[in-house]
C-alpha positions in Angstrom: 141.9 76.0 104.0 141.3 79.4 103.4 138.4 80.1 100.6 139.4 82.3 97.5 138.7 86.2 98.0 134.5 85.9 96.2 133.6 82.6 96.8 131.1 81.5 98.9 130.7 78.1 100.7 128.7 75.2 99.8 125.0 76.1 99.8 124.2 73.0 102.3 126.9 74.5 104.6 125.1 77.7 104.5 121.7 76.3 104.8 122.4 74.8 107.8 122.4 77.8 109.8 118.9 78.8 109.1 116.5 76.2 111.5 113.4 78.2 109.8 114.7 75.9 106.4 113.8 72.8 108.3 110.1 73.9 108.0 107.6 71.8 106.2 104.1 73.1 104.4 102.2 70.5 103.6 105.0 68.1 103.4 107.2 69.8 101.9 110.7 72.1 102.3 109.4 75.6 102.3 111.0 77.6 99.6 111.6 81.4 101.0 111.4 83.7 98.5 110.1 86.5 100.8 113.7 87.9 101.5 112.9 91.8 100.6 110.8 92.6 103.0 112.7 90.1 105.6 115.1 87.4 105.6 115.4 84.4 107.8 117.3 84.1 111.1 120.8 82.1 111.4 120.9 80.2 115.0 124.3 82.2 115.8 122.0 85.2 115.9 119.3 84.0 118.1 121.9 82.7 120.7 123.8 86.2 121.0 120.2 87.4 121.3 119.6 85.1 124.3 122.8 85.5 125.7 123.0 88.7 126.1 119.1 88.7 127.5 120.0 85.6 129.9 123.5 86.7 131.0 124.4 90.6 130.3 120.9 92.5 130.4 121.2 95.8 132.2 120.6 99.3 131.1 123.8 101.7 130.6 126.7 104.2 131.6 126.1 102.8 135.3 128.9 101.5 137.2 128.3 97.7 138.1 129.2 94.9 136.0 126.0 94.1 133.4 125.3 97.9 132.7 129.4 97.8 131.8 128.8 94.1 129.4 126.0 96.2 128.1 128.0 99.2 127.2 130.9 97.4 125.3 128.6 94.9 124.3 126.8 97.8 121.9 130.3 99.5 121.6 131.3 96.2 119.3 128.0 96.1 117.6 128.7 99.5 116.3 132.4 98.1 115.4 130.6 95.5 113.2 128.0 97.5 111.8 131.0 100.2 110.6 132.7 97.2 109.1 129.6 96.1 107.1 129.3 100.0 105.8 133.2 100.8 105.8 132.5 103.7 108.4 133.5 104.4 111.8 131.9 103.2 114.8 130.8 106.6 115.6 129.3 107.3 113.0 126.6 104.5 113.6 123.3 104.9 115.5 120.6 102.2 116.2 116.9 102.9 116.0 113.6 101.0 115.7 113.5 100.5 112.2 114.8 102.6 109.0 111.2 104.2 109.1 111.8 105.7 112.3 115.3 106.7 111.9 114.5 108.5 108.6 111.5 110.7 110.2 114.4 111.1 113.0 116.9 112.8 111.1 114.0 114.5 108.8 112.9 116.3 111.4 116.2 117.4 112.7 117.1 118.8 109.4 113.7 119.9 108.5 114.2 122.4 111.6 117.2 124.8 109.8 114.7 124.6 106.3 112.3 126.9 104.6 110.3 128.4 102.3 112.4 128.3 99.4 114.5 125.2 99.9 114.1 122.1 98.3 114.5 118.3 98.9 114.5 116.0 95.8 113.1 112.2 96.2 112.2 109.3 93.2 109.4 107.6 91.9 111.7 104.5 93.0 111.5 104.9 96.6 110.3 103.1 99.5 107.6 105.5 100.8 109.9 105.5 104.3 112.3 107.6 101.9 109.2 109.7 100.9 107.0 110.4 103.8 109.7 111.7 106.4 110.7 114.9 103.4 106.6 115.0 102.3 106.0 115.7 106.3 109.0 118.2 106.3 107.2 120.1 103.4 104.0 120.4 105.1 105.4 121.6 108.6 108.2 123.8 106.9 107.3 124.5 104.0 110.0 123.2 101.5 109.9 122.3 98.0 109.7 118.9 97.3 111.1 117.7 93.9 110.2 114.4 92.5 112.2 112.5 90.0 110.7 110.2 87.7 111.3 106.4 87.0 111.8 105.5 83.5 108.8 103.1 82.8 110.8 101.7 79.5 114.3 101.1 81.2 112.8 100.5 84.8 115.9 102.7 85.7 115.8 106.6 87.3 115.4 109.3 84.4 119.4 110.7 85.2 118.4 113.9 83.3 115.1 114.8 85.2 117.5 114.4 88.5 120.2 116.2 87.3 117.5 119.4 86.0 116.2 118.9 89.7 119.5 119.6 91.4 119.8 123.8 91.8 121.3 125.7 94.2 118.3 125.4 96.4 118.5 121.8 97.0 119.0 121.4 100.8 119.0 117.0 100.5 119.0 114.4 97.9 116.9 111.4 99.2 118.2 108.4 96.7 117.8 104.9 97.4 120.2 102.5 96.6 118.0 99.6 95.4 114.8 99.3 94.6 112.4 97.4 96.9 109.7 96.6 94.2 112.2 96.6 91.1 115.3 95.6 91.7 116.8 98.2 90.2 120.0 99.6 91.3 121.0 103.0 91.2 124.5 104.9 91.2 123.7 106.1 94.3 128.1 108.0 94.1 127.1 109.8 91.0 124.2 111.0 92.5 125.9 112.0 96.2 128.4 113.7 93.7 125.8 115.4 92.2 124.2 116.5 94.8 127.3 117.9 96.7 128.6 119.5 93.6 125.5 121.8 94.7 126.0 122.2 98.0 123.4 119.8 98.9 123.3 117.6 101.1 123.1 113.4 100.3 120.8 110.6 102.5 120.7 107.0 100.6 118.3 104.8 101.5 119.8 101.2 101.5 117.6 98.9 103.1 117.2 96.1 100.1 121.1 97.3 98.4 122.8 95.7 101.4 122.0 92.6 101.5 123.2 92.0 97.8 125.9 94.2 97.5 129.2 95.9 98.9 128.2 98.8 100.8 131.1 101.2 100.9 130.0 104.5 102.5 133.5 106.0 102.0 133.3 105.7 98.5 129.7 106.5 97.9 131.1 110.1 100.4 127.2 110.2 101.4 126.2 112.4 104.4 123.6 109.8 105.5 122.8 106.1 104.7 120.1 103.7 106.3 119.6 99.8 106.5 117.8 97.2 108.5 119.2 94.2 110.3 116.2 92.7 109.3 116.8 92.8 106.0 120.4 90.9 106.1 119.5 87.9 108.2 119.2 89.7 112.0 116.5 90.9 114.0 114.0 93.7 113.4 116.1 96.9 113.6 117.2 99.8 111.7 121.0 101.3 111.6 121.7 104.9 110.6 125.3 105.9 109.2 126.1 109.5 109.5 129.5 111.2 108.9 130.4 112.4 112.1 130.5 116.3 111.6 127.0 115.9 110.0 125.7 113.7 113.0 126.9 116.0 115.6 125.6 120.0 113.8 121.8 117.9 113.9 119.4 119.6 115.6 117.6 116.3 117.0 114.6 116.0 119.5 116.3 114.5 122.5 115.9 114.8 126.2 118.4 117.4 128.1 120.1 114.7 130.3 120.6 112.2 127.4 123.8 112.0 126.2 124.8 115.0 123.5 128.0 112.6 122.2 128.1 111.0 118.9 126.2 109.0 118.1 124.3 108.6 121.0 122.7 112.1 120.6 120.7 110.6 118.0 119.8 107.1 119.9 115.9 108.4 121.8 115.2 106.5 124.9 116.3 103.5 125.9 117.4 101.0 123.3 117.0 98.0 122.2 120.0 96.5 123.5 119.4 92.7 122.4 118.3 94.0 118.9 122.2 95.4 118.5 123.5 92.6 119.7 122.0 90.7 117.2 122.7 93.0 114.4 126.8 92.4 115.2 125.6 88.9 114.9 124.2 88.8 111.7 127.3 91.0 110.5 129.6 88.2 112.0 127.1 85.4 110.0 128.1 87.3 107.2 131.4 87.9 107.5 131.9 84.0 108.1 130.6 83.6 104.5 133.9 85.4 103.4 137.1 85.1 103.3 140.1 88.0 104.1 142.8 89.0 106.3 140.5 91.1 108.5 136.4 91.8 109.1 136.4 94.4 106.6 137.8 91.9 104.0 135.8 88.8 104.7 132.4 90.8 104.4 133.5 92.3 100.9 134.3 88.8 100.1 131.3 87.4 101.2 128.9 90.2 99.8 130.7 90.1 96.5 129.7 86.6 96.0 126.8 86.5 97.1 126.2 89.3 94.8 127.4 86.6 92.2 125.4 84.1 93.2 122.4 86.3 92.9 122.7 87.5 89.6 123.0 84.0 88.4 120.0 82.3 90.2 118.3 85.2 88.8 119.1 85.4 85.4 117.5 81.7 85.5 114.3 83.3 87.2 113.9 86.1 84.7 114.1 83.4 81.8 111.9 80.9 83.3 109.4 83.5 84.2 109.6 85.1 80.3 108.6 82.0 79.0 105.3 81.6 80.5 102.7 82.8 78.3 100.5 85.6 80.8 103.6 86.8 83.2 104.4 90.2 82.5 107.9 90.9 84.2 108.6 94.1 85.9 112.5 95.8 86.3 115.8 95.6 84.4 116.7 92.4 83.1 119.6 90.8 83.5 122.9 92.3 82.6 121.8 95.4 84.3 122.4 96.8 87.8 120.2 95.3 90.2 119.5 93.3 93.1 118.0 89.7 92.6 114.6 90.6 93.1 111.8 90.1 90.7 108.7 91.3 91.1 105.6 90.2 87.8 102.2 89.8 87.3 100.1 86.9 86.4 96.9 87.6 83.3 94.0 86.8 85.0 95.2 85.9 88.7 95.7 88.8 91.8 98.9 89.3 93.2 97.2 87.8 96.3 96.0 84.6 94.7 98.6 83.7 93.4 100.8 84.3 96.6 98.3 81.7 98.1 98.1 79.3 95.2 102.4 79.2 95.7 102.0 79.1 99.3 99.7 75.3 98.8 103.4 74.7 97.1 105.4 75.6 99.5 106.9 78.3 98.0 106.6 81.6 100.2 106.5 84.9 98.4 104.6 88.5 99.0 102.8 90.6 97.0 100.9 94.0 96.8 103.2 97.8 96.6 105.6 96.8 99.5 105.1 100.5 100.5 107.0 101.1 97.1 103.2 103.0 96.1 104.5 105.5 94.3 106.2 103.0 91.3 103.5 100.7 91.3 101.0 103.4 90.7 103.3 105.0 88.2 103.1 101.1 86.7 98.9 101.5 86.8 99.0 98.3 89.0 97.1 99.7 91.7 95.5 98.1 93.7 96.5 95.2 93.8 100.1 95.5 93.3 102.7 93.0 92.3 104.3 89.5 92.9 107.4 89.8 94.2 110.3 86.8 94.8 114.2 87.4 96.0 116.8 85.3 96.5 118.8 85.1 100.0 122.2 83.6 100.6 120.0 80.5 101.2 118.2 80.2 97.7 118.7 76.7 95.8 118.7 76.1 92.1 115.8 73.5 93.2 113.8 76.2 94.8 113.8 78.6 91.6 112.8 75.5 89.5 109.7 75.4 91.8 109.2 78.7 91.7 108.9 78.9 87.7 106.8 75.3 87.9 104.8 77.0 90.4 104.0 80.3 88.6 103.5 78.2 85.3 100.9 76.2 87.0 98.7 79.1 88.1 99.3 81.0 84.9 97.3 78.0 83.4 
């Protein structure tokens, strides 16, 4: 039977294709709440992984059997990953990591800017959304505008960026969703925004796309970044570009390396079981939804999990309000965000109390999460934050422990 567009199946179904949840500490079911900075692994990924290691592995473009496996084997991931983003497969390019990608395509910007242009970042960015610009300032010499985060709202200050935009804005650097906050930001009005000036847009959505429709189209960036990592696959980092954009880039590459799109930005030799397992984790997805087509079933499926997050939650933001010494940080529920809560506990470090939850089973990270720039702007260096997010295999018994186990500690 075919599921309503939204819904999501049962969360024992989905569970079950996550061995990592089988995991005891000290006796009991580990509770991952360490999802933002990297989700657990579905079985379906690991075996394309292996098969493609075991049965396929070959380098590419040469004419003999596993190089051609190999080629359409990364032609479909890039199918997948355009379905996840609603792009085209041509407009997607694998890297190591988001990190790498975005000090990638910094520096083939950064090589037609100047003295007298600008780039604009936030306060609410990942420092990978920060550095790769700050680096273009000191070997270009750009402008770099900062916007602020409102420290009442936990939200961006929409006038400070809109006074920021001129006509010597060369890039807004926006991110989607906030790594340490939660917060979500209109990353369309801001691409508009920034186009409306002849600027151009790069959105950092590493922690939006695992909660949320990504929809590339609408959002009409020029750039957008995730990592597989981050939505149940392996560690690496995907780069959308709109084709005309991808192919004017003045990129580092090697003379013989291909000059096509998008492999012109792709460095070296890949990593071929990585991509593979990317598609996978898109297909995991996918299988979570319901639709006529792969497009369809991952809107489905994001859009309720998106649901389910903001209800699992609104029950951690309440549980977490009522106990006396736990200051929360972010908007509250209601708001746009991601569900991804990050506090503080009177009297306890961010580390000791990761510990004291980890005795319970209940795994979640603390510190800036190379979100410094916020958490400084929050005086909470250096010891940073808690931080807890919910995945597509968070239970209403696991939040429950998580509010028992911060109310313990807070005593």
């Amino acid at each position: 039977m075919t599921r309503p567009a939204g819904t999501l199946p049962g969360i024992d179904q989905i569970r079950a294709h996550f061995p990592a949840l089988r995991r005891l500490h000290h006796g009991e079911r580990i509770a991952y709440f360490d999802g933002p900075g990297g989700t657990q692994v579905p079985q379906q990924v690991v075996d394309a992984m292996a098969d493609y290691l075991l049965h396929h592995n070959a380098n590419t473009h040469w004419a003999y059997p596993t190089s051609e496996e190999t080629d359409a084997a990364i032609d479909a991931a890039r199918a997948s990953l355009a379905a996840l983003l609603n792009a085209a497969p041509h407009e997607i390019a694998f890297g190591a990591n988001m990190t790498t990608l975005t000090f990638h395509l910094a520096r083939a910007l950064g090589r037609g800017w100047g003295p007298g242009d600008e780039v604009i970042i936030t306060e609410l960015d990942h420092h990978a959304n920060q550095a790769p610009w700050r680096a273009i300032e000191k070997e270009r010499g750009i402008t770099i505008k900062v916007v602020p985060v409102d420290l009442e709202t936990f939200e961006l200050d929409w006038q400070a960026l809109e006074r920021a935009v001129t006509a010597k804005t060369r890039l807004l650097a926006i991110g989607a969703g906030s790594n340490a906050l939660g917060t979500i930001t209109d990353v369309t009005r801001a691409t508009q925004l920034a186009h409306d000036a002849g600027a151009l847009c790069f959105v950092d959505a590493v922690h939006f796309t695992p909660h949320s429709v990504v929809d590339v189209q609408a959002i009409d960036c020029d750039f957008l970044s995730c990592s597989a990592y981050k939505f149940y696959g392996p560690h690496i980092g995907v780069l959308y570009g709109k084709a005309d954009r991808l192919a004017a880039l003045d990129v580092p590459k090697l003379i013989p390396s291909p000059d096509t799109v998008p492999e012109r930005l792709e460095t070296g030799t890949q990593n071929h079981e990585g991509i593979i397992g990317a598609a996978a984790a898109v297909h995991f997805l996918a299988s979570l939804g319901s639709g006529p087509n792969h497009r369809a079933q991952l809107v489905s499926a994001m859009s309720g999990l998106h649901a389910e997050g903001e209800r699992l939650f609104a029950r951690i933001w309440e549980g977490l309000g009522a106990i006396k010494g736990v200051t929360r940080y972010g908007p509250p529920p209601g708001r746009p965000r991601t569900p991804t809560i990050s506090f503080t506990i009177d009297g306890v470090t961010p580390e000791a109390a990761t510990r004291a939850l980890a005795e319970r089973a209940v795994f979640v990270s603390h510190g800036d999460y190379y979100a410094v720039t916020v958490v400084e702007r929050l005086g909470l260096q250096p010891n940073g934050m808690i931080r807890a997010g919910c995945s597509c295999y968070t239970t209403e018994d696991e939040v429950e422990r998580l509010i028992a186990g911060v109310a313990a500690i807070a005593k």
